[in-house]
C-alpha positions as CSV (number, residue, x, y, z in Angstrom):
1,X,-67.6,112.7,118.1
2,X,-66.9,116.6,117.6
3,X,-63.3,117.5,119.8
4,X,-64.5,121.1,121.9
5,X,-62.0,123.1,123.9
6,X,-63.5,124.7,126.6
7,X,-61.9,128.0,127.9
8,X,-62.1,127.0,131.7
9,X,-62.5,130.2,134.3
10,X,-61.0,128.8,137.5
11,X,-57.4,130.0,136.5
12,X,-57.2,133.2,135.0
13,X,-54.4,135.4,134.8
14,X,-53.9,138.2,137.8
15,X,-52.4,141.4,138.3
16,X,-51.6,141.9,142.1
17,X,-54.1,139.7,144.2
18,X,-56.4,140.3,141.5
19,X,-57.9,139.4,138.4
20,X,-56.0,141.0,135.2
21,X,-59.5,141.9,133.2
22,X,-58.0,143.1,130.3
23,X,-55.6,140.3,130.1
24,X,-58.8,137.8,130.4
25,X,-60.3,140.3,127.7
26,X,-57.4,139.3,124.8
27,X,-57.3,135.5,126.1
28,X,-61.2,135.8,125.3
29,X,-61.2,137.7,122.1
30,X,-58.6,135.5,120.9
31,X,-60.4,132.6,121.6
32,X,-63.5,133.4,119.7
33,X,-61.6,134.8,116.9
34,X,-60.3,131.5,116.6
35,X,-63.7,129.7,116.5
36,X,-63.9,127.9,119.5
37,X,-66.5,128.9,121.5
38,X,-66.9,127.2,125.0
39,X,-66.3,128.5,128.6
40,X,-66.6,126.9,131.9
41,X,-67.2,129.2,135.2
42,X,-68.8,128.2,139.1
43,X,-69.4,130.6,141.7
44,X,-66.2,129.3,144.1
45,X,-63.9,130.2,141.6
46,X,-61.5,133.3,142.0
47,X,-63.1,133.9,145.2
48,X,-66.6,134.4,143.8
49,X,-65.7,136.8,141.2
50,X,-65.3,134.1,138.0
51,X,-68.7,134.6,137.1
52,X,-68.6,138.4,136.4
53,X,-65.3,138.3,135.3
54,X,-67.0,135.7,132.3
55,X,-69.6,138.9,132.5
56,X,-67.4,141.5,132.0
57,X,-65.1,140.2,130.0
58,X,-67.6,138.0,127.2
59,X,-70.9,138.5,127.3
60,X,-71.2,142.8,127.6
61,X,-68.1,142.3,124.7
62,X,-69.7,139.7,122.4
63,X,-73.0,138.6,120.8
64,X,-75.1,135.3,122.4
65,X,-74.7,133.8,119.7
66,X,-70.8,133.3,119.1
67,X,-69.9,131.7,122.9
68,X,-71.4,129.0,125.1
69,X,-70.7,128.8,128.9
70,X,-71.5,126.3,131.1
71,X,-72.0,127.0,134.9
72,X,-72.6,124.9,138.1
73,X,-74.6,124.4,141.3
74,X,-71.9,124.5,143.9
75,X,-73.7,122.8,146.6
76,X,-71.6,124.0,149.8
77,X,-72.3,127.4,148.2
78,X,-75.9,127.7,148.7
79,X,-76.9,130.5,151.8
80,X,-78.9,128.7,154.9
81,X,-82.3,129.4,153.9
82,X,-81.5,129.8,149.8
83,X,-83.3,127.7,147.3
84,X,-81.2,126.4,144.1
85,X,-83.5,128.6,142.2
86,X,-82.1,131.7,143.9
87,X,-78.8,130.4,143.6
88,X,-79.3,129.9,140.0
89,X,-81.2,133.2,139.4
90,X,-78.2,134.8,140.7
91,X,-75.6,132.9,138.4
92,X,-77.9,134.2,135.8
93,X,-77.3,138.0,137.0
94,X,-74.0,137.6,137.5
95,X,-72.8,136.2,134.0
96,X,-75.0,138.5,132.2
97,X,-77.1,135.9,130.7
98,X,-80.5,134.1,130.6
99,X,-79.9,130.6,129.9
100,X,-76.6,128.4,130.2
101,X,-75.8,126.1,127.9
102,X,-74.7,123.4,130.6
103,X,-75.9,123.7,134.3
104,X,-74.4,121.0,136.4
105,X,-74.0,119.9,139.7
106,X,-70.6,120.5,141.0
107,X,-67.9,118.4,142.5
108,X,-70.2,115.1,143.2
109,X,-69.3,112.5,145.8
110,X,-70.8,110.0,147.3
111,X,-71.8,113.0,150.3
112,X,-72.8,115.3,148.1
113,X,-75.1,112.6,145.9
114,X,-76.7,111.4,148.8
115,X,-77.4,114.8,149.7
116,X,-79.1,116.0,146.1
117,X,-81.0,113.1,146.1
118,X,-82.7,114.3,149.6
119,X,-82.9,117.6,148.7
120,X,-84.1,117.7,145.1
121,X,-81.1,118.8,143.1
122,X,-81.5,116.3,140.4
123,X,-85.1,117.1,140.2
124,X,-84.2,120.7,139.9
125,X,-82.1,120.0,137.0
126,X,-84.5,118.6,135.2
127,X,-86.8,121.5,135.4
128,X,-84.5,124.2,134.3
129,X,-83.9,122.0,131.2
130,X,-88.1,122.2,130.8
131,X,-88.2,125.0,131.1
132,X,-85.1,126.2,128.8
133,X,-82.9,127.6,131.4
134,X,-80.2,125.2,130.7
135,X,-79.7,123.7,126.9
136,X,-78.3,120.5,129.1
137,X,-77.7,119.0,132.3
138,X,-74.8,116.9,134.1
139,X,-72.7,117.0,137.5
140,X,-68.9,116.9,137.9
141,X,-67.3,114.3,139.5
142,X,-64.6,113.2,142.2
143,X,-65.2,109.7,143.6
144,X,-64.8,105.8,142.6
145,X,-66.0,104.4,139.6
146,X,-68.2,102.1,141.9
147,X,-70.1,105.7,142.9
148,X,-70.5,106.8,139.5
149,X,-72.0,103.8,138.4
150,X,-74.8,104.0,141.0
151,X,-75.4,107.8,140.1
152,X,-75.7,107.1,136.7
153,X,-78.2,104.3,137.2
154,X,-80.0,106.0,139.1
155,X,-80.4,109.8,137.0
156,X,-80.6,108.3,133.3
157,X,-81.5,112.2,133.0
158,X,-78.3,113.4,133.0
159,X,-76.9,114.4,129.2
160,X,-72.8,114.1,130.6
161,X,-70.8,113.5,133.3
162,X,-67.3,115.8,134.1
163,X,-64.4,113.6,135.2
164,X,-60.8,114.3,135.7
165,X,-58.3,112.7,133.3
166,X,-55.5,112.4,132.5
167,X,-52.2,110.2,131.3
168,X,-50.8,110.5,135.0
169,X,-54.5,109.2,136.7
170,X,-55.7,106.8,134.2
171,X,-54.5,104.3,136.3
172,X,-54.9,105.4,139.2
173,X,-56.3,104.2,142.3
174,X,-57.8,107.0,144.1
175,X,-58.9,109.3,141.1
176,X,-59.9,106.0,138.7
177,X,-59.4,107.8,135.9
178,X,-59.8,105.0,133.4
179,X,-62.3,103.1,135.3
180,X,-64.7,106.2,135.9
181,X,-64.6,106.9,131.9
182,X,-65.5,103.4,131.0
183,X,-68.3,103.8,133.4
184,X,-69.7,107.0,131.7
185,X,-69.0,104.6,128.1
186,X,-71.1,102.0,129.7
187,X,-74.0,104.4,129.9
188,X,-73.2,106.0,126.8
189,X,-73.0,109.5,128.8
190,X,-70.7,112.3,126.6
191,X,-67.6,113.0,128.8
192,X,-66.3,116.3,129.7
193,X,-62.6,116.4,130.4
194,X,-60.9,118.1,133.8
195,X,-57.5,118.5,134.7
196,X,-56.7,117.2,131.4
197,X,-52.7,118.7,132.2
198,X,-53.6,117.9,136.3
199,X,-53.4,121.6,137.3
200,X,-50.6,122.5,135.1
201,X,-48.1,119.5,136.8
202,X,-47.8,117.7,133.1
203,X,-46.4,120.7,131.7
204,X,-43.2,121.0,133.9
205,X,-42.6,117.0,134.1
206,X,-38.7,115.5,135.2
207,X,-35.9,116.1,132.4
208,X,-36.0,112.1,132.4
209,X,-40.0,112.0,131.6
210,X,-39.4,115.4,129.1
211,X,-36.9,113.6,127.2
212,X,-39.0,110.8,126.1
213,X,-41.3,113.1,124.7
214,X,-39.3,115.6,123.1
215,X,-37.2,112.1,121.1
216,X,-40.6,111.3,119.5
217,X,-42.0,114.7,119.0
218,X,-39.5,117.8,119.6
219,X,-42.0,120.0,117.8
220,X,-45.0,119.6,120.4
221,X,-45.1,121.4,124.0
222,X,-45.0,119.0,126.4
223,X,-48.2,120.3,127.7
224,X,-50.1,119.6,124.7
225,X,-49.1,115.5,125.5
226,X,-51.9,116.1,128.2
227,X,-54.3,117.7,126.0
228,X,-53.8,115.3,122.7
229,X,-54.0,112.5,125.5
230,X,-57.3,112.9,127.2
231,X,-59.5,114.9,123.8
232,X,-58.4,111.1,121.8
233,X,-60.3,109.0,124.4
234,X,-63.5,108.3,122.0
235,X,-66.2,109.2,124.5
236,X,-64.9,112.5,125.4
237,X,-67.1,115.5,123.6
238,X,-64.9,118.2,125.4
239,X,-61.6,119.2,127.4
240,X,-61.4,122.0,129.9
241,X,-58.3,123.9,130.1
242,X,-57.5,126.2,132.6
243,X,-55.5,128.8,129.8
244,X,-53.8,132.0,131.9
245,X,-51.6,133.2,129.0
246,X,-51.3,133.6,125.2
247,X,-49.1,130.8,125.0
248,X,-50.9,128.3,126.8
249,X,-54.0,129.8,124.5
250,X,-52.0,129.1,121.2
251,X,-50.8,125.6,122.2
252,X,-54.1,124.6,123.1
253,X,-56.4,126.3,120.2
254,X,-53.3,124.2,118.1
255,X,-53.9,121.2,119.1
256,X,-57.3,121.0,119.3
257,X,-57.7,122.8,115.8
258,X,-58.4,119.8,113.0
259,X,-57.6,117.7,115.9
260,X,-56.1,113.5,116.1
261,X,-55.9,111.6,118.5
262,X,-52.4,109.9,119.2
263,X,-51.2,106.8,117.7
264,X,-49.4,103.8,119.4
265,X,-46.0,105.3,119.3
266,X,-47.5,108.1,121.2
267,X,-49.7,106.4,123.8
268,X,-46.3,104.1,124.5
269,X,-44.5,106.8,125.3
270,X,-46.8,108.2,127.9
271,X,-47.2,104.6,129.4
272,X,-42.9,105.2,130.0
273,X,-43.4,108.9,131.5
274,X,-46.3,107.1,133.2
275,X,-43.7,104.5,134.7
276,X,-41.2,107.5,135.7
277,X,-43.9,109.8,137.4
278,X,-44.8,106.7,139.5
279,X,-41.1,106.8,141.0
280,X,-41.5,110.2,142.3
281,X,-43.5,110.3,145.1
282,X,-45.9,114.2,144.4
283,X,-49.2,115.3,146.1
284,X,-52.0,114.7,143.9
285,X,-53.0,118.3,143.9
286,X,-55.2,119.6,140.6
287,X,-55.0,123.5,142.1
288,X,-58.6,123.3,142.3
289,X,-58.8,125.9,145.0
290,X,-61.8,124.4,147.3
291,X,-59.5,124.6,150.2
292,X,-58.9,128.0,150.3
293,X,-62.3,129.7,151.6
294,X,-62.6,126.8,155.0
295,X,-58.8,127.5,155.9
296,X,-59.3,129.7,158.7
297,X,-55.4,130.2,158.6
298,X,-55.8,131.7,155.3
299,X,-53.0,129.5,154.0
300,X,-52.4,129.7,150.1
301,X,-52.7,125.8,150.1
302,X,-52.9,124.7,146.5
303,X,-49.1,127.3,146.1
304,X,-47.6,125.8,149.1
305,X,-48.4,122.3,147.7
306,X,-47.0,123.2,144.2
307,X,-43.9,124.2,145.8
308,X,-44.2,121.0,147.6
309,X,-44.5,118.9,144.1
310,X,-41.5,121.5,142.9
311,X,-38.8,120.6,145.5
312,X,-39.5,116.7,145.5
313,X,-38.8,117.1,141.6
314,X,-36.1,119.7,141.5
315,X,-34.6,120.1,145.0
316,X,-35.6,122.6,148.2
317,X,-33.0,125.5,146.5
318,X,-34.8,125.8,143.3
319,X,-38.1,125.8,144.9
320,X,-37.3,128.3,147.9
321,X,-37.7,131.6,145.6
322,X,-41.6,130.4,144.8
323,X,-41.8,128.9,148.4
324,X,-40.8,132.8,149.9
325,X,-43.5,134.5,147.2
326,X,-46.4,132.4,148.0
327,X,-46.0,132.2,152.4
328,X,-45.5,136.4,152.3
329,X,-48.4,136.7,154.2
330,X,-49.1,133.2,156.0
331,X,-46.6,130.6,156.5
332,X,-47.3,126.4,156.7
333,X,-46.1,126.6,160.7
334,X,-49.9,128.8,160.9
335,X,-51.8,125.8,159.8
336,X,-54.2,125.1,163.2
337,X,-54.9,121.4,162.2
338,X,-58.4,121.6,161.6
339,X,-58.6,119.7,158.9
340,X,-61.7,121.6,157.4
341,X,-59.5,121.6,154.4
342,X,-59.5,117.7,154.1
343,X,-63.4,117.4,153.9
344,X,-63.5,119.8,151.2
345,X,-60.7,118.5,148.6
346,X,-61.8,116.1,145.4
347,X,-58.3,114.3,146.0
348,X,-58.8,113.5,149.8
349,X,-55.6,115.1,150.6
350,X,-54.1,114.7,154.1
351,X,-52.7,118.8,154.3
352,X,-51.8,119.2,157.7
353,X,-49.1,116.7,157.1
354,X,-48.0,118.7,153.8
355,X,-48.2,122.0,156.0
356,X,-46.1,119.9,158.1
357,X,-43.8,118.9,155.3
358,X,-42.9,122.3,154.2
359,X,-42.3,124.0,157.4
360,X,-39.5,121.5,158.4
361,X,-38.0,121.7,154.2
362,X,-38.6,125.8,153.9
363,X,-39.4,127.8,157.2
C-alpha cells in the first residue's frame, strides 16, 4: 500500500497568540515542492481559524490539482438549529474549495456514534460522496476496539477509519492502539494515522529511552522512530503529522520519502523504550486542544499538562521557565472544577486533579 504524509493543520507555527501565515506559507510551499501533497484541517482547530489559514495559505497560492485536504464534521460544532449541510457549505467557503478529498466525521465515541446514527450523519456522508462533494468518506476515532468493531459493522460505507498510534499506545489499555488497528484490518478499512509522535511527547523521550535509539541508529531523529513506527504497520495508507517548523518538515518529508518500514532490530528496540516509558508515570495528553474552548477558566490546558509530562521526566526546575510562559495570563489554582473539560477529551483525562497537581509543584 502507497505510504502518504499528511501535512496536519491543528499545530501550526505562531507569532504572538497568533497564527505565523507566512511561516505556514514556506512549511506549505516546501511541502508541495517536495511532492507530497496531503493536508488535514477541522473547524476546532486554532480556534476556528485552521480552515482559512489552509485557505490563505494553499489554495489562493496553489492550483487544485497539486494538494489534497481532507476536512471533518465536528459534531459539537454544529449551531443549534444548523444542518450538516450548512456546516459543510461553510467548510467549503472557508477553505476556498468545492469538494474535499476526505470528509469525515470527527472524534467518534461511543456518544457521539450513537448520536450520528439518530441524527443522520452517516447518511449525510454518503450523499456528499453521490453527489461528488467528498472523493471519500470515514470518521476519526477515540474509543475501545470493542466500539469500533460495532461502528464498522454497522457503516460498511465508510472507505477508512482515523486512529491514534503509536509505539507508546500500541499496547495500551485505554487508547487500544493495536487492538483498534486490527479491528480496521479485520474489515479491510485503509487506516489513517494520528498522533503518530503522541503530540510531540516521542520526540523529547528520557536520556535512558534516547540512548537506545541513538546505539542502533545515531543518524535518525528520534522523532522520526514514531513516524517510521506507525507508516510500517501494513494497513496504514497515511500518517498525520502535526509539522510547526522546517525541521520537523525535513525529518518527516525524509522519512517518508522512498519510505521502509523497520526491521526486527528496530521494532525490539521500541518494545525496550516501550518498557522504560511504562516506568514513568505521564498524562496521556496528544495536545489535541478540545479542552480549550469549554474551559470557562480559560486555562491553556494541553501547555500546563506538557509542563506536567516535562517535570515528572526532568524535574520541577527545568520545567518552571515553560510552566511561568504558559500560566501568564491564567494559572492551574483558577481551574473551578467543572469538569466540562473531562467530557470533551479523546483520552478521558481526569484535569482537575492535574490542575491540582501543578499548583501544589509550580504556583
Amino acid at each position: 500500500m502507497e505510504k502518504n504524509l499528511c501535512f496536519g493543520l491543528m499545530r501550526l507555527p505562531q507569532k504572538g497568540d497568533a497564527v505565523d501565515l507566512q511561516a505556514v506559507c514556506a512549511l506549505a510551499d516546501r511541502f508541495l515542492e517536495k511532492g507530497f501533497c496531503w493536508f488535514d484541517t477541522a473547524k476546532p482547530y486554532h480556534g476556528g481559524n485552521s480552515e482559512e489559514i489552509f485557505r490563505l495559505a494553499v489554495s489562493e497560492r496553489h492550483k487544485r490539482e497539486t494538494f489534497k485536504l481532507a476536512d471533518k464534521l465536528s459534531q459539537n460544532m454544529l449551531q443549534e438549529g444548523e444542518t450538516p449541510r450548512q456546516f459543510f457549505e461553510k467548510q467549503l467557503e472557508r477553505t476556498g474549495l468545492d469538494c474535499f478529498d476526505r470528509y469525515l466525521l470527527h472524534a467518534m465515541d461511543a456518544p457521539k456514534i450513537a448520536e450520528a446514527d439518530e441524527k443522520g450523519y452517516w447518511e449525510f456522508l454518503i450523499s456528499l460522496k453521490k453527489e461528488g462533494l467528498a472523493k471519500s468518506i470515514g470518521f476519526s476515532f477515540h474509543d475501545t476496539a470493542e466500539v469500533l468493531d460495532k461502528a464498522l459493522a454497522a457503516h460498511p460505507e465508510m472507505d477508512f477509519v482515523q486512529l491514534q498510534i503509536n509505539y507508546a499506545d500500541w499496547e495500551s489499555s485505554g487508547v487500544q492502539s493495536r487492538l483498534c488497528y486490527e479491528t480496521a484490518e479485520k474489515y479491510g478499512k485503509k487506516v489513517l494515522v494520528m498522533e503518530p509522535v503522541k503530540g510531540g511527547m516521542l520526540a523529547g523521550l528520557p536520556e535512558e529511552a534516547a540512548k537506545v535509539l541513538k546505539a542502533l541508529h545515531p543518524d535518525w531523529s528520534i522523532a522520526s522512530w514514531a513516524i517510521r513506527f506507525a507508516a510500517g504497520l501494513p494497513q496504514v495508507e497515511t500518517v498525520l503529522s502535526g509539522m510547526s517548523d522546517q525541521s520537523q518538515l525535513l525529518d518527516n518529508m525524509a522519512v517518508m520519502t522512498d519510505f521502509s518500514p523497520l526491521g526486527e532490530r528496530e521494532l525490539s528496540a521500541l518494545e525496550e523504550v516501550r518498557t522504560i516509558l511504562e516506568k514513568i508515570p505521564q498524562v496521556p495528553c496528544t495536545r489535541c486542544g478540545y479542552c480549550l474552548e469549554h474551559c470557562p477558566a480559560e486555562l491553556p490546558i494541553p501547555n500546563l499538562l506538557g509542563v506536567l509530562n516535562s517535570s515528572r521526566l526532568f524535574g520541577a526546575e527545568p520545567a518552571r521557565g515553560s510552566f511561568n510562559w504558559y500560566a501568564r495570563k491564567h494559572k492551574p489554582s483558577e481551574c473551578l472544577r467543572c469538569h466540562a473539560c473531562e467530557k470533551v477529551c479523546p483520552q478521558h483525562l481526569h484535569i482537575p486533579e492535574y490542575m491540582t497537581e501543578l499548583k501544589e509543584s509550580f504556583e
